[in-house]
C-alpha positions in Angstrom: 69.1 -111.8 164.5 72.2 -109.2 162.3 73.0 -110.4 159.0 76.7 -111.4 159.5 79.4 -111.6 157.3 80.0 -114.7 154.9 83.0 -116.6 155.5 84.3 -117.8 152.3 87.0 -120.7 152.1 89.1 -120.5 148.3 91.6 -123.1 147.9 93.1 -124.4 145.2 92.5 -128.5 145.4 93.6 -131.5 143.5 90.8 -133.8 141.7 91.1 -135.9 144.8 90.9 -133.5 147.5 94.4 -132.5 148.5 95.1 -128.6 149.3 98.8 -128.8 150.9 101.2 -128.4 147.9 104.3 -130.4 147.9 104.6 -130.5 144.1 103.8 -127.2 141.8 100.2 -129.5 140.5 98.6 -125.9 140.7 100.2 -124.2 138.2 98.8 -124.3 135.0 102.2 -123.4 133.2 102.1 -120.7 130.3 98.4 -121.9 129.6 96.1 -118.7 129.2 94.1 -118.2 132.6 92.7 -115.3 131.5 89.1 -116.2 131.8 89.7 -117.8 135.5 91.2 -114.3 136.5 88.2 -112.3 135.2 86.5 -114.6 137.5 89.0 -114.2 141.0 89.0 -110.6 139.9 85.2 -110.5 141.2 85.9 -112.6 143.8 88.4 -110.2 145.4 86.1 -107.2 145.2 84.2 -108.7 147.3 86.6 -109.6 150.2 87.3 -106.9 152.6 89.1 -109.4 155.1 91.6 -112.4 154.6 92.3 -114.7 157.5 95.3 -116.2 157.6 97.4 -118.9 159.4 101.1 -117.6 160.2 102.8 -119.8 157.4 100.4 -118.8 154.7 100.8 -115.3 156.1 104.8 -115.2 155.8 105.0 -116.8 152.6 102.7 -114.4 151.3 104.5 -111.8 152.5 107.8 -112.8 151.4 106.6 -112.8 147.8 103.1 -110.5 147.1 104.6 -107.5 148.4 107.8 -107.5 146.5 106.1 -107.8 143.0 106.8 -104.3 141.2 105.1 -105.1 137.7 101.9 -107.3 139.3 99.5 -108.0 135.9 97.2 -110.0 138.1 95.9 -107.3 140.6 97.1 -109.7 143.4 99.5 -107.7 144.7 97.5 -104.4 145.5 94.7 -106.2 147.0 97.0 -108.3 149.1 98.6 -104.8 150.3 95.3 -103.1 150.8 92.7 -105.9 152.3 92.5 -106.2 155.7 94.7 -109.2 157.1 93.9 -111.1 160.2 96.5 -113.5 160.9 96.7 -116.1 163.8 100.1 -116.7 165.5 100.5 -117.0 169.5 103.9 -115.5 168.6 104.0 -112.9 166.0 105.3 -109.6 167.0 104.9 -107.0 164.3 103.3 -108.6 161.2 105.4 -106.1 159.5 102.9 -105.9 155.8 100.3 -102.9 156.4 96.8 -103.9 157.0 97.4 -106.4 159.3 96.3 -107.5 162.7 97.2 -110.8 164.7 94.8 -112.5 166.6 95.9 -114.8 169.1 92.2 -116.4 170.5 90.9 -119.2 170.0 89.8 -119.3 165.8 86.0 -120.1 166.1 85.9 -116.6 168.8 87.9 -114.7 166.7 86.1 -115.4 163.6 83.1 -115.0 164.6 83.7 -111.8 166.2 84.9 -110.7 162.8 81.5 -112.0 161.0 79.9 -110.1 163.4 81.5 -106.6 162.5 80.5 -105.0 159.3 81.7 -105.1 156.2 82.1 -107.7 153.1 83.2 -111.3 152.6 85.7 -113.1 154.6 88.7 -114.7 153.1 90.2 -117.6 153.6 92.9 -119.2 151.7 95.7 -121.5 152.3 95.9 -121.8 156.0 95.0 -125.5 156.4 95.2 -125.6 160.2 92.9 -122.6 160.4 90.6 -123.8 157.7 90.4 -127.0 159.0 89.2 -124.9 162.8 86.7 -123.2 160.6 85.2 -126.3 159.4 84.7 -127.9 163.0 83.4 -125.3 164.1 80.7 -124.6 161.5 81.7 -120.8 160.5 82.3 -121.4 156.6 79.3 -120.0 154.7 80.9 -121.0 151.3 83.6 -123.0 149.8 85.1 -121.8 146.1 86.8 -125.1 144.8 89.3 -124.2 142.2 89.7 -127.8 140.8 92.7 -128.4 139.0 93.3 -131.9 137.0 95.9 -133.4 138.5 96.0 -136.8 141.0 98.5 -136.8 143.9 99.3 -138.6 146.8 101.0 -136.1 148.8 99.7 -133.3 150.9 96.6 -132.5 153.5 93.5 -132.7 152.2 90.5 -129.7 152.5 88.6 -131.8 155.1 89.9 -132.7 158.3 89.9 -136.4 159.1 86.8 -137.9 161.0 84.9 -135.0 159.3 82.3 -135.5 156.5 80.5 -133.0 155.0 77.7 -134.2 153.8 75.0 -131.2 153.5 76.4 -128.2 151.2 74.4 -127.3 147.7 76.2 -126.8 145.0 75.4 -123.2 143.6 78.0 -122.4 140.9 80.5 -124.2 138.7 82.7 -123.2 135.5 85.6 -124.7 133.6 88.6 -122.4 132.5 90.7 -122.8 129.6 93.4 -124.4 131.8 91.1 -127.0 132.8 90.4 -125.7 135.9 86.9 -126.1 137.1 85.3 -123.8 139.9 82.9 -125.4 141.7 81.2 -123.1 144.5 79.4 -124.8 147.2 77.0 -123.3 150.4 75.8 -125.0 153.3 72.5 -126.3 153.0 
């Protein structure tokens, strides 16, 4: 048996589970997120590839690409990474880097897993995280907790889904109140 690739879900995620964003809960204002950047910074060195669904994909590339004076680093690893997005429609994706994949998500994953190369992002993307998780292809889940309690939007697991065996094997609290917690299967 290879070694394959990890496939590593980072969403941001309410204190009760919810990932779709209908209010701005994840933005921690003018608060200094310094310390949780440091910590994303590492995060991104390690991803060579981002999987993306098509509306995660578009509304990143109506806004990442356009930043001129990007602080964060966001914007050149955005531009440089290798993109994989899934649409059945998409033409020209139109931001360098990227590829659409039109297959079936648990194929073309795990073909990619099955390449070389480093981590596998996933962010956003609820329908396609949601695929992953059926399917048993996420390797790790990076929690960023924020402290908020809402009503509205998707949550991270899929209903009729439990997930009941991963081990917790990092956690940290930002200045913002954040608090990462990194979970594996077990």
């Amino acid at each position: 048996m290879t070694d394959s690739r990890k496939v590593v879900v980072a969403e941001n995620i309410s204190s009760n589970g919810v990932i779709e964003f209908h209010d701005p809960w994840f933005d921690p204002g003018d608060q200094d997120d310094s310390d949780q950047l440091a910590v994303v910074h590492g995060h991104m060195e390690a991803e060579d590839a981002l999987v993306l669904g098509r509306q995660t994909f578009e509304d990143f590339r109506g806004y990442w690409p356009l930043q001129t004076d990007d602080a964060t680093g966001f914007t050149a690893h955005l531009n440089q990474v290798q993109k994989y997005v899934f649409s059945a429609t998409m033409g020209d994706p139109g931001w360098q880097n990227t590829t659409v994949l039109r297959g079936p998500v648990d194929k073309e994953v795990q073909a990619l897993k099955e390449q070389p190369g480093g981590e596998i992002g996933v962010t956003g993307s609820i329908s396609v995280v949601h695929a992953l998780m059926r399917a048993d292809l996420v390797d790790e889940y990076r929690l960023f907790v924020y402290p908020v309690l809402t009503s509205r939007g998707r949550n991270l697991v899929p209903d009729g889904m439990s997930m009941g065996r991963l081990s917790l094997t990092e956690s940290c609290s930002f200045r913002s109140g954040v608090v990462l917690l990194t979970y594996t299967r077990s």
